[in-house]
C-alpha positions as CSV (number, residue, x, y, z in Angstrom):
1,X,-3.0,2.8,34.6
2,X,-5.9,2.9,37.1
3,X,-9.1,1.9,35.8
4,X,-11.1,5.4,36.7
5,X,-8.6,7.3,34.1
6,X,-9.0,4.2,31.5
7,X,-12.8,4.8,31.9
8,X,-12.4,8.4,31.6
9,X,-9.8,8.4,28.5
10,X,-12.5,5.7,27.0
11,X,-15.3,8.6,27.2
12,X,-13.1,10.9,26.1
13,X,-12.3,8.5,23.1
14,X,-16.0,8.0,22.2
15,X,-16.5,11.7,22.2
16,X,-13.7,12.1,19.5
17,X,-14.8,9.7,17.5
18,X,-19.0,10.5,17.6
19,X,-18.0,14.5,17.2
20,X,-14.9,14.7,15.2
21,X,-17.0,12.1,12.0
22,X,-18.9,15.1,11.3
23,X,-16.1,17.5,10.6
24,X,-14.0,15.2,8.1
25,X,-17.0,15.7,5.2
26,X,-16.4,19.8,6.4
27,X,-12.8,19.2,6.4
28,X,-11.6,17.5,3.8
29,X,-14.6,16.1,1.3
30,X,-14.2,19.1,-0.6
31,X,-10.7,19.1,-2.0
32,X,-11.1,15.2,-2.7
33,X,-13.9,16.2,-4.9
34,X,-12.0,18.8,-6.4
35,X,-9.3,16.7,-7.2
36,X,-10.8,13.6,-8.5
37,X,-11.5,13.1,-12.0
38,X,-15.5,11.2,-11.4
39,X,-17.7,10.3,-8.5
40,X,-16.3,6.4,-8.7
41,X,-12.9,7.9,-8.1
42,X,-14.2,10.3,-5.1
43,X,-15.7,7.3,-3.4
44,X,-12.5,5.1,-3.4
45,X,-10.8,8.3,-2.2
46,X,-12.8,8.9,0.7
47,X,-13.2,5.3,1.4
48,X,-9.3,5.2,1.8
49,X,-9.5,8.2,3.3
50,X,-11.5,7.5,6.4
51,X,-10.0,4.3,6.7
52,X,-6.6,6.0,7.4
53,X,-8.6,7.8,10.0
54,X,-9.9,4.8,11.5
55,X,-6.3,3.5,12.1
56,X,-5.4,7.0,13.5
57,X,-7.8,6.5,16.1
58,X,-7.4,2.8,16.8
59,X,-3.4,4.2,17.1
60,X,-4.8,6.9,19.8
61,X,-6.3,3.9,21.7
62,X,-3.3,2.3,22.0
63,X,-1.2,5.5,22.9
64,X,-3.7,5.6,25.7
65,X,-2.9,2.1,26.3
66,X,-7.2,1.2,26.3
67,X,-6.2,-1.6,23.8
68,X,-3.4,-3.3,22.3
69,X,-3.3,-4.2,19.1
70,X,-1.2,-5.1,15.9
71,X,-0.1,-1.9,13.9
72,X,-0.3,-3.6,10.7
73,X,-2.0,-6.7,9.7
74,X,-0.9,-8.1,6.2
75,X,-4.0,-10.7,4.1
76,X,-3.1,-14.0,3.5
77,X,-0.6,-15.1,1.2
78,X,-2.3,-15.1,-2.4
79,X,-4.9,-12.8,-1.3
80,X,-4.2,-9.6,-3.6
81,X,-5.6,-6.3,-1.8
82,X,-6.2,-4.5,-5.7
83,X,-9.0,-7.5,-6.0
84,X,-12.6,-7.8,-4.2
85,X,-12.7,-10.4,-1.4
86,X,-14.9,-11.5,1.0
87,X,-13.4,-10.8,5.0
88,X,-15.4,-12.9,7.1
89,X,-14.9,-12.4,11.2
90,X,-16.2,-13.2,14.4
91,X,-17.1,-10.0,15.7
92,X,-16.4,-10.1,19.9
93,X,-16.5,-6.0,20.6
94,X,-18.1,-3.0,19.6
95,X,-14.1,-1.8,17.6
96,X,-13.1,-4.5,15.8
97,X,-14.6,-3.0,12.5
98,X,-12.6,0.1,13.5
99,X,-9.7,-2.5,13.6
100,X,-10.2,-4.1,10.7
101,X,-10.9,-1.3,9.1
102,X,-8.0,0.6,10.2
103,X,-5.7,-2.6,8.8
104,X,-7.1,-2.8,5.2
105,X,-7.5,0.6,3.2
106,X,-9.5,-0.4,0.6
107,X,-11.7,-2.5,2.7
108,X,-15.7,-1.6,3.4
109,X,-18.6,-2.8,5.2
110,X,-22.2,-3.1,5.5
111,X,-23.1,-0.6,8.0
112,X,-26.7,0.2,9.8
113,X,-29.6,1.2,7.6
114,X,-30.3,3.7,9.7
115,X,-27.3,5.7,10.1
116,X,-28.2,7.2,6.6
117,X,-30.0,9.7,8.7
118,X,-27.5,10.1,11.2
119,X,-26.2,12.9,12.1
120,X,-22.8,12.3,13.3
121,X,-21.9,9.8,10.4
122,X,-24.4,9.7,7.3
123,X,-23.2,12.1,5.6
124,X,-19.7,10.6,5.9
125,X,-20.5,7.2,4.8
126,X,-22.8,8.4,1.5
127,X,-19.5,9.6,0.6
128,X,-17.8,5.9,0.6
129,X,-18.2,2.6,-1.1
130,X,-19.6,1.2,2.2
131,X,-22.8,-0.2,2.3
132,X,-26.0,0.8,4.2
133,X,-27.7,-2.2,5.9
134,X,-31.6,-3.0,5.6
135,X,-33.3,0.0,7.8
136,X,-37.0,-2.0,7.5
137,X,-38.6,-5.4,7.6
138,X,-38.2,-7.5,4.3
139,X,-35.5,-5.4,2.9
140,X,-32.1,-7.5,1.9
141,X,-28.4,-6.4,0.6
142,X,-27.8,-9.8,-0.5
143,X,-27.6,-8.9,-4.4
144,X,-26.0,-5.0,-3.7
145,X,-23.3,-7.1,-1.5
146,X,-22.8,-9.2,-5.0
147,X,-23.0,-6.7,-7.0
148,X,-20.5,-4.4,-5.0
149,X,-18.2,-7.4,-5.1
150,X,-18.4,-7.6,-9.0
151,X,-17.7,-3.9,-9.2
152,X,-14.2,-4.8,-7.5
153,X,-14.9,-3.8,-3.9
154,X,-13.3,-5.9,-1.2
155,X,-16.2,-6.2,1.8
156,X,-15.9,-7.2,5.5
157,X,-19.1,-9.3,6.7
158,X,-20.1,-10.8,10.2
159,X,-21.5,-14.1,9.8
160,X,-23.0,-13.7,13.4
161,X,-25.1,-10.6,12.3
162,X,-24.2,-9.2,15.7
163,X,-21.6,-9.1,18.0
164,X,-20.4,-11.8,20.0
165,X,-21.2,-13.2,23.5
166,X,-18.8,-13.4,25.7
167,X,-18.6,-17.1,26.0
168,X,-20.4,-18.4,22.5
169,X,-20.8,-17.3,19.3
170,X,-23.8,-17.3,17.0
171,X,-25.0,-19.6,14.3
172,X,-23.4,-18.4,11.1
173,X,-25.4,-16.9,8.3
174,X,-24.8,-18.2,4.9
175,X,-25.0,-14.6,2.9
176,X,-21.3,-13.8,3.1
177,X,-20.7,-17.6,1.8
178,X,-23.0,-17.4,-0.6
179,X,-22.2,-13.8,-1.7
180,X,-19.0,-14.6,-2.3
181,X,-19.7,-18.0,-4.5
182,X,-22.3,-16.2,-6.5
183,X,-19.8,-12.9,-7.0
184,X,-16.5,-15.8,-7.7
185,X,-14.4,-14.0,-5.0
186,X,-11.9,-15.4,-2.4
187,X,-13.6,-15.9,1.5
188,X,-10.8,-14.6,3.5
189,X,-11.5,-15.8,7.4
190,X,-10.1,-14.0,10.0
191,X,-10.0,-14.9,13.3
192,X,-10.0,-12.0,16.0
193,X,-9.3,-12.7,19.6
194,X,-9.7,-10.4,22.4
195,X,-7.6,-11.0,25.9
196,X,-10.7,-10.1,27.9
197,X,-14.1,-9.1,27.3
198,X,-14.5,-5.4,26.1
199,X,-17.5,-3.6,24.9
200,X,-20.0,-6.1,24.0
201,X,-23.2,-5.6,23.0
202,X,-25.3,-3.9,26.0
203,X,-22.3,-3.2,27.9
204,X,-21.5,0.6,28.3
205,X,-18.2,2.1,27.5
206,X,-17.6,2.4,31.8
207,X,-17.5,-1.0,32.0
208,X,-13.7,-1.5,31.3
209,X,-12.0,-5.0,32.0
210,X,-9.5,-4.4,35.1
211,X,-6.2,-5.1,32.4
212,X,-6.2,-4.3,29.0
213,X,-7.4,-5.7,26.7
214,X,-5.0,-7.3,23.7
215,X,-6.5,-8.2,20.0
216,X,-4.6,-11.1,18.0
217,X,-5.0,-12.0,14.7
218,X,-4.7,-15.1,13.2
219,X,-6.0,-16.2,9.6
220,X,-7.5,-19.5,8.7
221,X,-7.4,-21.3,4.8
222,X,-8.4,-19.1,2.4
223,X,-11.4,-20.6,0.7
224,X,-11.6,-20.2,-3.4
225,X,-15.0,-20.5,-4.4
226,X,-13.9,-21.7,-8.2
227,X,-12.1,-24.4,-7.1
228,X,-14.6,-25.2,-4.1
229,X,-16.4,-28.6,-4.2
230,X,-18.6,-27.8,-1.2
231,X,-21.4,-26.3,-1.5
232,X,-22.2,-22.7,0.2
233,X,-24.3,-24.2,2.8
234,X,-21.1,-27.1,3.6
235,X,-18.8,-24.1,3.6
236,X,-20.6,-22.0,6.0
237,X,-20.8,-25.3,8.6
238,X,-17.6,-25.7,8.5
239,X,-16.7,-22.5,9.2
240,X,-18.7,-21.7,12.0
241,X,-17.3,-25.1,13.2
242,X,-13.6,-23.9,12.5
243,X,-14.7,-20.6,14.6
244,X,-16.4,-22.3,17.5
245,X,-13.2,-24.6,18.4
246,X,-11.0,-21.5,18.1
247,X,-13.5,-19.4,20.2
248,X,-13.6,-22.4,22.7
249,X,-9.5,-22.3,22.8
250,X,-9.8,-18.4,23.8
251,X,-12.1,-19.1,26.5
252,X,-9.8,-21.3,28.1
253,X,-6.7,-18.9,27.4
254,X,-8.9,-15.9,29.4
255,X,-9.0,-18.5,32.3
256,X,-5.8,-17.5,33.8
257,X,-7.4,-13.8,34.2
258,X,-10.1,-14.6,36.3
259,X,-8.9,-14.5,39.7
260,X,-7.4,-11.1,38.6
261,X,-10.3,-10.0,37.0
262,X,-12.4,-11.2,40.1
263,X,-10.0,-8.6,42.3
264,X,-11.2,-6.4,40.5
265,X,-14.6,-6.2,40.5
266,X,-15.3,-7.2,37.2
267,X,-14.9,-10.5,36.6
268,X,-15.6,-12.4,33.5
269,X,-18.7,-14.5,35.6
270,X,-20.1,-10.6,35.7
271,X,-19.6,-9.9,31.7
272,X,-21.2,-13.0,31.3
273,X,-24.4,-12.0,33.0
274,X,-24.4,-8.6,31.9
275,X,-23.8,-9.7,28.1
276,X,-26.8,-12.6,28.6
277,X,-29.3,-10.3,30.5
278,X,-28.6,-7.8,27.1
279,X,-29.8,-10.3,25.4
């Protein structure tokens, strides 16, 4: 597929997604309040709900072949879905929450603080069990992020904060660590590769990578915090340390690309620049 119709089908995408969030609460919120017994129920409902969305519209990426991606992604062995967890990720483009989303039902997030007042998806997300972010300085969602864990919510957290660069991570935080020790759930870290650079942070949706671009999956140890002898601060270490080394090995991999990529005028020397000048 030429890259002109990929960055036109990628608008088009955007569009659907930013315009068609508003109509689901019109849509559909109604008869899932009707038909749930109490609020707690309605907000598992609707949670599920758009997440089945989500992987409709990761499913319309693919179909317009923008991505590809695994159309099902199963937790680790032992990890039981029913249960709260702690999904931990690197976070290299501005859809792998859609992704991972998309993958797990029950799954939520921490989102922006300030999309409570947006228009496109506040009203949406109030409906959920996901969780708005700080929206000013000094605020923290350490304890709700505990607390939503103890109420039996699985929750997806980027230890970066932010996404990715395109050739390092950033330093780990230790909330979803400690989160997760103070709540007694599973850390569950998942590992999501991208075949080429695709919608960093600063980089517009015209920017497409000449191929496209293909997510992997891959899972490390799951990491019980009951039977942990590390402490949170040893835990988080080693993970970023576990993440860095795999990040490193998927640098190397996109080496292969770059003479194609150069060709193409948008080579990954150029997302490199663009994603550090964002900065």
């Amino acid at each position: 597929m030429p890259r002109w119709l990929r960055i036109i089908l990628t608008g088009f995408c955007f569009f659907l997604f930013f315009c068609g969030s508003p109509l689901i609460p019109i849509l559909f919120f109604p008869y899932l309040r009707l038909t749930s017994k109490n609020q707690a129920v309605f907000r598992e409902r609707t949670t599920c709900f758009i997440n089945r969305a989500l992987y409709g519209f990761t499913r319309i990426l693919a179909l317009f072949g923008l991505i590809r991606a695994p159309a099902k992604v199963s937790l680790p062995a032992g990890v039981d879905p029913s249960r709260p967890f702690v999904l931990i990720s690197n976070h290299p483009t501005l859809i792998d929450v859609v992704l991972t989303l998309g993958w797990f039902e029950r799954l939520t997030c921490v989102v922006k603080g300030h999309w409570k007042r947006s228009w496109a998806l506040g009203t949406l997300l109030h409906a959920t069990n996901h969780l708005f972010g700080p929206s000013g300085e000094g605020e923290s969602t350490h304890r709700a992020i505990v607390e939503h864990l103890r109420r039996g919510h699985p929750i997806l957290i980027y230890p970066e904060g932010t996404r990715s660069l395109a050739d390092r991570l950033h330093r780990f935080r230790r909330g979803a660590v400690e989160a997760a020790f103070e709540a007694g759930v599973p850390i569950v870290p998942m590992y999501l590769e991208v075949s080429e650079p695709l919608l960093m942070k600063g980089v517009p949706f015209w920017k497409v990578p000449v191929s496209t671009p293909e997510f992997r999956v891959e899972f490390f140890e799951v990491i019980d915090p009951r039977k942990e002898h590390r402490t949170p601060k040893e835990v988080n270490a080693y993970l970023q340390s576990r993440y860095r080394s795999r990040f490193a090995k998927t640098i190397e991999d996109r080496g292969h690309n770059q003479q194609k990529l150069k060709g193409g005028g948008c080579s990954v020397q150029n997302w490199l620049v663009e994603s550090k000048a964002s900065q």
